[in-house]
C-alpha positions in Angstrom: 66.9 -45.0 196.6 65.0 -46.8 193.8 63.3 -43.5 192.0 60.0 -44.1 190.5 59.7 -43.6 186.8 57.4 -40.8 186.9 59.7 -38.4 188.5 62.1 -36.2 187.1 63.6 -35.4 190.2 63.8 -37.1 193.7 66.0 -36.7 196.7 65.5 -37.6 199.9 67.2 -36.2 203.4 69.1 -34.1 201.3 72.1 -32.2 203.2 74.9 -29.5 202.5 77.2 -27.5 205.3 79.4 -25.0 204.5 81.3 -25.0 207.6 79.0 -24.9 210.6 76.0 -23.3 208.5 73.9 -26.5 207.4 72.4 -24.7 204.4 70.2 -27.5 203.4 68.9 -29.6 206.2 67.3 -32.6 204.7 64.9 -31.8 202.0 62.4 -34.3 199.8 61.8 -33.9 196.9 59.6 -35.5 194.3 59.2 -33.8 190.6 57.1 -35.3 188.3 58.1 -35.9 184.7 56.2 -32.7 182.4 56.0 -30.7 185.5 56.4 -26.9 186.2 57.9 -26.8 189.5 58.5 -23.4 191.6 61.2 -23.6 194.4 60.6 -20.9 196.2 62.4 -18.9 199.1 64.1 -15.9 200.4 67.8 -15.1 199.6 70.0 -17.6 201.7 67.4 -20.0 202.5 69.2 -22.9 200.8 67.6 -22.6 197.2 70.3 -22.0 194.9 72.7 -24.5 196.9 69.4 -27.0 196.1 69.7 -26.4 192.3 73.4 -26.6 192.2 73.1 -29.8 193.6 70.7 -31.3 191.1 72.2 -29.8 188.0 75.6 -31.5 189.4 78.0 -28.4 190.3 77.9 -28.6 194.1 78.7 -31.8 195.6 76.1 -33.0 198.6 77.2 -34.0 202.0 74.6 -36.5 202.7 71.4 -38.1 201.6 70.2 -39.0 198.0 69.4 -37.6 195.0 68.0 -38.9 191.5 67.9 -36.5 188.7 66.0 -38.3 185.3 67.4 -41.5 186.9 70.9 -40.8 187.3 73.2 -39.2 190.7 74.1 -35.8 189.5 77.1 -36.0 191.5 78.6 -38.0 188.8 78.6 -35.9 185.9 77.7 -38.7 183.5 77.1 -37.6 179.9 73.8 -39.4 179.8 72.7 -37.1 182.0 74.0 -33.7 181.1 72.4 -34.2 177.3 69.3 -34.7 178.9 69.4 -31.5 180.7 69.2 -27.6 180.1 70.6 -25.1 182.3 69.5 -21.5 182.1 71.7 -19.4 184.3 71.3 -15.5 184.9 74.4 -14.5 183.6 75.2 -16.3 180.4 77.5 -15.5 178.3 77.2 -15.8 174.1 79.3 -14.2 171.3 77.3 -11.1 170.8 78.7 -10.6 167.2 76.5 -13.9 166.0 72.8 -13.8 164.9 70.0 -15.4 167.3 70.2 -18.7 164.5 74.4 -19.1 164.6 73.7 -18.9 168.3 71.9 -21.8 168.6 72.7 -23.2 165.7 76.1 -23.4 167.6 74.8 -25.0 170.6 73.0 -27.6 168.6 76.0 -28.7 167.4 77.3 -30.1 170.7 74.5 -32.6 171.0 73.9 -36.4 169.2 70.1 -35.5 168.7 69.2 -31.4 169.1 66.0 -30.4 168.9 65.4 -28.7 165.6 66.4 -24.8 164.6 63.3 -23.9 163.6 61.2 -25.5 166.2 63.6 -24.4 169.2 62.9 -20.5 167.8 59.6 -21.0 167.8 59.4 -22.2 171.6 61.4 -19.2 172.9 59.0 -16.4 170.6 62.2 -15.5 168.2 61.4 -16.1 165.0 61.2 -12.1 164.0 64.8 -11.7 165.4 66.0 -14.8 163.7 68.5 -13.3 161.9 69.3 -10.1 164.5 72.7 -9.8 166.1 72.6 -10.4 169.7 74.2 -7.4 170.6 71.0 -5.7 169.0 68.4 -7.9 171.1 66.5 -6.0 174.1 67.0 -7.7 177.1 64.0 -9.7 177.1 65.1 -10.9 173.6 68.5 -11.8 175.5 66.7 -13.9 177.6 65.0 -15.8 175.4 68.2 -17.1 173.9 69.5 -18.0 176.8 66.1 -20.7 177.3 67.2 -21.1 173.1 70.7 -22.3 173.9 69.5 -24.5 176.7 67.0 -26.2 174.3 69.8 -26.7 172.2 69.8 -30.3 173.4 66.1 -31.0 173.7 66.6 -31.5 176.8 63.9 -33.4 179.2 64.5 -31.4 181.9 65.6 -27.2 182.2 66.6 -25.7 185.0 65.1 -21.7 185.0 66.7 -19.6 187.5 65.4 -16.4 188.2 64.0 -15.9 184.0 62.3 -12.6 184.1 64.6 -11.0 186.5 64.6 -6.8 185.1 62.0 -7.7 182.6 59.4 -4.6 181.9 55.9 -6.4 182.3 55.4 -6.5 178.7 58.7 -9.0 178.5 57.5 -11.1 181.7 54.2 -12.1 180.2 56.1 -13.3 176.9 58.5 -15.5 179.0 55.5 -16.8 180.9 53.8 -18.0 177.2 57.2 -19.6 176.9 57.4 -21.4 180.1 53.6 -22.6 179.0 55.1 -23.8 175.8 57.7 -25.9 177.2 55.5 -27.4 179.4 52.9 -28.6 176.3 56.3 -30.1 174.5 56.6 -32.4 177.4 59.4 -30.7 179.4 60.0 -30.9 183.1 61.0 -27.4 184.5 62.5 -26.4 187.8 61.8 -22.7 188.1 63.2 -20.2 191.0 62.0 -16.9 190.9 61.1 -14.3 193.3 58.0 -13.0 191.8 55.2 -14.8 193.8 52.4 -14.0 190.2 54.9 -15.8 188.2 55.2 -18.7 190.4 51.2 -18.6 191.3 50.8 -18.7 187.0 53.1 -20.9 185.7 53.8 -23.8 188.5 52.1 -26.9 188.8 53.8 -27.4 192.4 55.4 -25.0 194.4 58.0 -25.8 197.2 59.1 -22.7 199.9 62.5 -23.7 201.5 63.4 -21.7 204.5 66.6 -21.5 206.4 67.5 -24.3 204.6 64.5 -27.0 204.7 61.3 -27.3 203.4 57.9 -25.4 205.1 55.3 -25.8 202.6 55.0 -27.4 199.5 51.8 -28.2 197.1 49.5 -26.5 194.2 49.6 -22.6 194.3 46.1 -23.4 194.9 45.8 -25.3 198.2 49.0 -23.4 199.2 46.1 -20.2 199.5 43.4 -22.4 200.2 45.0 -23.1 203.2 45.5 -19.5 204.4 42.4 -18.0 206.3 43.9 -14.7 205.8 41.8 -12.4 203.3 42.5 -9.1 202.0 40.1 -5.9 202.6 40.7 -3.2 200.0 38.9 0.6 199.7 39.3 3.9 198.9 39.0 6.8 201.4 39.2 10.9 200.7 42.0 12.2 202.0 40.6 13.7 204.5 39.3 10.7 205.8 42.3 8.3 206.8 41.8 8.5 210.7 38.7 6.3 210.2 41.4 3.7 209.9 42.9 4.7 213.4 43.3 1.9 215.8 42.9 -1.0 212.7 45.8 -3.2 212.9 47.2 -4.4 209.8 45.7 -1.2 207.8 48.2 0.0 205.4 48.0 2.6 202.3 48.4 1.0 198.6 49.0 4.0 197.3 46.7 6.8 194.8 44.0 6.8 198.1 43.9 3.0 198.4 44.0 1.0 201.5 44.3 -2.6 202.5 43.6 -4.7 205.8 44.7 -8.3 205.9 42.5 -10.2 208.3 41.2 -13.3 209.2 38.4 -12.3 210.5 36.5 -10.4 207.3 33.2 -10.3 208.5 34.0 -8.4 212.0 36.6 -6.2 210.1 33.6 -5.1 207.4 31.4 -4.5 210.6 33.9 -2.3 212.3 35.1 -0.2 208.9 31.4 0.2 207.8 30.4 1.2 211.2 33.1 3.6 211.2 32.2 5.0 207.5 28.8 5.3 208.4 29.2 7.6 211.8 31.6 9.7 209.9 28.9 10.2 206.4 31.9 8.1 204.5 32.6 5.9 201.9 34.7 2.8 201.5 34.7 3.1 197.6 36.1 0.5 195.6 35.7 -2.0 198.5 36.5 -5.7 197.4 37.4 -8.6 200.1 39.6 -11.2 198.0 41.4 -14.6 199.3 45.2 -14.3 200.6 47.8 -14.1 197.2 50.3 -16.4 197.0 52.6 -14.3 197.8 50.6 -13.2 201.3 51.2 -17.3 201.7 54.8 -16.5 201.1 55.3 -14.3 203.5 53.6 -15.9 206.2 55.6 -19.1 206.0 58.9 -17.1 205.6 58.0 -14.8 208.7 56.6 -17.9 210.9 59.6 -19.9 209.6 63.1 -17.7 210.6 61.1 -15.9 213.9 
């Protein structure tokens, strides 16, 4: 394989068995250089054994793979300084400060990216001089994508970043993902939070039962769904106006939602219905499929 020089990443037929379970069954990829790229996909689908394989710890069985030029498989040092690798369990002497941390890290690369700037990036410069054992676990985090900057790496591999973060912490690591992406950095993202992939990924991939079902913008991923989604509020006393209308489910606080593909008729028949019974659908939007409605569909359609 002869990558071209705008990707970051590229394999082709990719495969890995563990025994008679083929938990990746040929997948293609291409990953442009600057790019936020989602992988996306339910717990054993073949994800993680993907990533492994890229960042070099899980050796392939067949096909070919090209990570910033080089075969992972190889372990070449002019490959692993060009790379950062955020796991979710890291571990860091808690007794240091967040700048001995990195400061730390830095020291195991030719040409790190500097302290200041690196602390910056990650949204750290208040807790610059904390203990890590003091940090809040969104704080934690944030070191973690520190010590993986260490480097200045091109490319970082993000798995699963905002996993137990309060909402407050995700929408900080979501500024931070942004401001990797403006320093030039490729990103290979898992996560399974369908707003964070839908906010932060240029490209998204979903990987099913071990090979690729769908892959493109977050965009024409939901363009390409004619699903929409009906929402309202009824009294309480008025739910059985919903009797008999499939996909009708309560949201919770008095709030329901119908997924449909046919809008129009549903808003005929739930009107109609309101009407006769002196009703009102308050609150009543109609809004495209999520990503995440996307998700399921291709999840669902792909392992039935």
């Amino acid at each position: 394989m002869s990558p071209g020089n705008d990707l970051a990443i590229q394999t082709q037929s990719l495969r890995k068995a563990y025994g008679a379970v083929e938990a990746v069954r040929g997948v293609d990829l291409a990953i442009g250089h600057g790019e936020v790229y989602a992988l996306l996909g339910p717990n054993g689908a073949g994800k993680t054994t993907t990533v492994e394989i890229l960042e070099g710890h899980r050796e392939r069985d067949g096909g070919e793979v090209s990570v910033l030029g080089h075969d992972p498989a190889r372990r070449e040092p002019a490959l692993l300084r060009r790379i950062g690798i955020v796991l979710q369990t890291p571990g860091v002497e808690p007794y240091l400060n967040v700048a001995e941390a990195i400061e730390q890290y830095r020291g195991f690369y030719p040409h790190p990216r500097p302290l200041d700037e690196i602390i910056e990036i990650v949204g750290l410069t208040e807790q610059r001089g904390q203990r890590i054992r003091k940090l809040s676990g969104g704080q934690q985090r944030r070191l973690d994508v520190a010590i993986a900057l260490a480097g200045d790496p091109e490319l970082l591999f993000l798995d699963e970043p905002t996993t137990g973060f309060d909402p407050a912490a995700r929408r900080q690591a979501w500024d931070m993902v942004r401001n990797l992406r403006s320093s030039g950095a490729t990103v290979l993202l898992t996560t399974h939070y369908m707003d964070e992939a839908e906010h932060l990924a240029d490209r998204v991939g979903v990987i099913v039962d071990g090979a690729m079902v769908a892959e493109g913008t977050p965009e024409d991923l939901m363009a390409s769904s004619p699903a929409a989604v009906v929402s309202f509020r009824l009294p309480p006393d008025h739910s059985h106006l919903l009797d008999g209308v499939e996909g009708a489910r309560a949201s919770g606080d008095g709030r329901y939602e119908v997924r449909t593909e046919s809008p129009t008729a549903l808003l005929h028949d739930l009107t109609g219905r309101a009407l006769e019974a002196g009703s009102e659908l308050a609150e009543l939007r109609v809004e495209r499929a999520t990503l995440e409605d996307v998700y399921l569909d291709l999840t669902s359609e792909a392992s039935s």
